[in-house]
N, C-alpha and C positions, 0 to 999 in steps of 0.2 A: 439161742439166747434172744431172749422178746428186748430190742430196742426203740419200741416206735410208743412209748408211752407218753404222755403228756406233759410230766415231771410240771404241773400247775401248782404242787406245795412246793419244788423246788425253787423255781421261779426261772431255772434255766435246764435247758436238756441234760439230763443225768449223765448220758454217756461221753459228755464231754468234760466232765468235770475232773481236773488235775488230780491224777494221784502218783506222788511220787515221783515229778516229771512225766509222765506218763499220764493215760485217760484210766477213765472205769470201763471205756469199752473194750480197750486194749488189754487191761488186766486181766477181765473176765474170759473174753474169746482168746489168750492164751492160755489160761487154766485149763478152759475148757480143750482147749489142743490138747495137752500132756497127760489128760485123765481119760479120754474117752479111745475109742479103734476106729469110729468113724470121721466124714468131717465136721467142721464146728460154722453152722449157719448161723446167723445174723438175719434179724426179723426186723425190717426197719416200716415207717409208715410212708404211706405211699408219697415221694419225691423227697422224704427226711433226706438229710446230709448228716452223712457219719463222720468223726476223727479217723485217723489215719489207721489201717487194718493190714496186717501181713497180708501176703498177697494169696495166700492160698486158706484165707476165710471165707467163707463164701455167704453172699447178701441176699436173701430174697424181698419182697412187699408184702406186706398185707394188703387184702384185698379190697379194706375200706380203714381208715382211721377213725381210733377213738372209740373201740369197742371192746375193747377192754381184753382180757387173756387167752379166750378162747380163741378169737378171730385171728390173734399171734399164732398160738397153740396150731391152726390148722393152717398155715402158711407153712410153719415151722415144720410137721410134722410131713404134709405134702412132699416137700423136697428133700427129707429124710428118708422117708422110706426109699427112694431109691439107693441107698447104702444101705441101711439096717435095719433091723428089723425092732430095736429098742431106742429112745430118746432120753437124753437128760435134759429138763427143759429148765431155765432159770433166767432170770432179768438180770440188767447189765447193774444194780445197785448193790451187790453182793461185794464190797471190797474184801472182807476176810475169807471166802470160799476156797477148801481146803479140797484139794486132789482127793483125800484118801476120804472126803465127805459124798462127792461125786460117787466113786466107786463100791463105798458102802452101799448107797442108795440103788445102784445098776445093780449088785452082788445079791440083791432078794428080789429079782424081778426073774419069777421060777414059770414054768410053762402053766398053772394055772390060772396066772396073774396077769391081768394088767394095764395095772396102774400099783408102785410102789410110791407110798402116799406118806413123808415126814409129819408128825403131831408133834410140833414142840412148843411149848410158851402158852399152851392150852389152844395153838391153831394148824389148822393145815395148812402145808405150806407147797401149793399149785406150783410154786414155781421155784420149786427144790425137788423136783419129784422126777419119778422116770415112767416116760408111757408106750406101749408098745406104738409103732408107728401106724398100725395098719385101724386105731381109733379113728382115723380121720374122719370116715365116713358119716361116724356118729356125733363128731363132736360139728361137721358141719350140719348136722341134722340139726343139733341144737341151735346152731347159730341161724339157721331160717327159721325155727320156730321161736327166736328172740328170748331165746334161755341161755342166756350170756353169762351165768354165775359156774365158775366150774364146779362146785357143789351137785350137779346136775348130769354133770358128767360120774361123778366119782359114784351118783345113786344107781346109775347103771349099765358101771364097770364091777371087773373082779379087783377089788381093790386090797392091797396089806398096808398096815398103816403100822408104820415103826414110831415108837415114841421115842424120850430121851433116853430111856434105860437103853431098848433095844439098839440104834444106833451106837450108844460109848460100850457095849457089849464088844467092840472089836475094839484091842489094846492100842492098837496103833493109833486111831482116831481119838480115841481120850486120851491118850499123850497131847496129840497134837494140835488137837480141837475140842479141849475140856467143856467148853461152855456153849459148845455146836454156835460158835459165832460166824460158820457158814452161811447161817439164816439171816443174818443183821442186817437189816436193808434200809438205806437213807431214805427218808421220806422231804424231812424240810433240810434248810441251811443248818440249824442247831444238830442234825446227825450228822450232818457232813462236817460239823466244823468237830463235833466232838470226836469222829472216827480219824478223822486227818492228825488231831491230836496223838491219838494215839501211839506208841511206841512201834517201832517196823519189828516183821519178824526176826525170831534168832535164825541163824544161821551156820555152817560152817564153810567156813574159807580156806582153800590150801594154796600154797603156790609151790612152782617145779621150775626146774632148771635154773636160769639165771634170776627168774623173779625173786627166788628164794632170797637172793642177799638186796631187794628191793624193799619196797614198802614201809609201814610205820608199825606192824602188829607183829605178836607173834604167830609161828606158823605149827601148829593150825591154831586158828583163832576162830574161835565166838561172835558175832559181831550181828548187828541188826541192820537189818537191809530188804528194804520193799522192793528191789528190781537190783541187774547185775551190774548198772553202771552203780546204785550207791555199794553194792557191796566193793565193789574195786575201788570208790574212793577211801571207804572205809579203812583198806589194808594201802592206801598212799599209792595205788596204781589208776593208769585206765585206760579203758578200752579202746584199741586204737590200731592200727595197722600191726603194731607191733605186740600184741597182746589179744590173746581168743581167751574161751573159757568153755569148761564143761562145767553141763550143769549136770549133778545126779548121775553122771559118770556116760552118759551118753548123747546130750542136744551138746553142741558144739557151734558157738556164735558170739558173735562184739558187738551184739544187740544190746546198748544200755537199757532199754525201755521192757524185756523181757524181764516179767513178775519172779519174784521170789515169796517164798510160803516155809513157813515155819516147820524143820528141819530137812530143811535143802540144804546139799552138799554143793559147795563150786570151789572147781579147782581153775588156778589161774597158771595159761602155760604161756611160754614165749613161741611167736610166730615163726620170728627168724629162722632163718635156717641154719641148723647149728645149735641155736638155743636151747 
């Protein structure tokens, strides 16, 4: 994830920007936790300061600030390839980025590929895309011969370019992300203040054992909720010594600040022993 941008239309650092209680940087490098096999790097500029990061994200630099995606791209990519041998690369402005948008993208990155290259909105999207790690070499080629457009890269890479049709091609992801608002990326205060607007995702809520005669909703309930502390306020609980949750029936944590994404499942169980 390239955090070290300028955010100069925003007027303040993007990845600190509230959402939800919570930051954009936080949201995205969790996403990116639950969707990928490898770990989730963080590209920041050289002595930035980030918001607050689980502790097993891991930060590298860029090598100079203010050169825009490639210079991230090959920071990023560097310390990738020691785990894997494919990247998903995206900036921290992505609030609605969807898991099963992630692994669409990884899912046609086939051995004569690569670069798996999103066309949505009539643009490519460099930083919705997945590239193989072992580019680095080229893409720093480009960046000493001050071809700093990724445009430049993708001219000579093996590149497949999914458009709208062929992403919502998988059922799952047009359920969940009709309108690929994976791509939606704030640029000034008026995206931010319209995306904030926005309604949080749906969700499903369960509670067990004693919870069950808790709360204010029915069980299992519907409910909209951008992280797992509003979905427990939602149903009149939270998160607290006395209350865990699964999320999607396997992360297990009383992290309020952990993203929620439109048809997540969380089930809320009591701690206690006995419960």
């Amino acid at each position: 994830m390239l955090a070290g941008g300028r955010s100069s239309r925003m007027g303040t650092p993007k990845a600190a920007l509230e959402w939800h209680g919570s930051t954009l940087l936080r949201r995205i490098a969790s996403i990116l936790d639950r969707s990928v096999d490898g770990p989730v790097i963080v590209v920041r500029a050289p002595g930035q300061d980030l918001p607050a990061l689980p502790t097993d994200i891991e930060v590298v630099e860029d090598a100079t600030e203010g050169r825009g995606p490639l210079q991230g791209l090959a920071a990023g990519l560097t310390a990738a390839r020691e785990h894997v041998d494919v990247a998903y690369a995206t900036s921290t402005d992505v609030p609605f980025l969807h898991p099963r948008f992630i692994r669409r993208v990884l899912a046609a990155m086939h051995q004569d590929v690569e670069i798996v290259l999103p066309h949505i909105g009539g643009y490519p999207q460099p930083l919705a895309a997945a590239y193989r790690v072992d580019l680095v070499e080229r893409v720093e080629r480009l960046i000493a011969e001050d071809r700093m457009r990724p445009a430049f890269l993708f001219d000579v890479s093996r590149v497949v370019r999914l458009d709208a049709d062929a992403l919502l091609a998988d059922p799952v992801l047009a359920a969940l992300d009709p309108d690929l608002d994976s791509v939606l990326n704030l640029n000034e205060p008026s995206d931010y203040e319209t995306a904030r607007a926005r309604p949080a995702p749906e969700i499903t809520v369960r509670r067990f054992g004693v919870l069950r005669r808790l709360g204010n909703a029915p069980d299992p309930a519907l409910v909209r909720a951008a992280t797992l502390g509003e979905a427990a306020a939602a149903t009149g609980l939270t998160l607290d010594e006395h209350v865990v949750a699964a999320l999607n029936g396997d992360q297990i944590t009383r992290d309020p600040e952990v993203p929620l994404v439109a048809g997540d499942n969380v089930a809320f169980l009591s701690a206690d022993a006995g419960g």
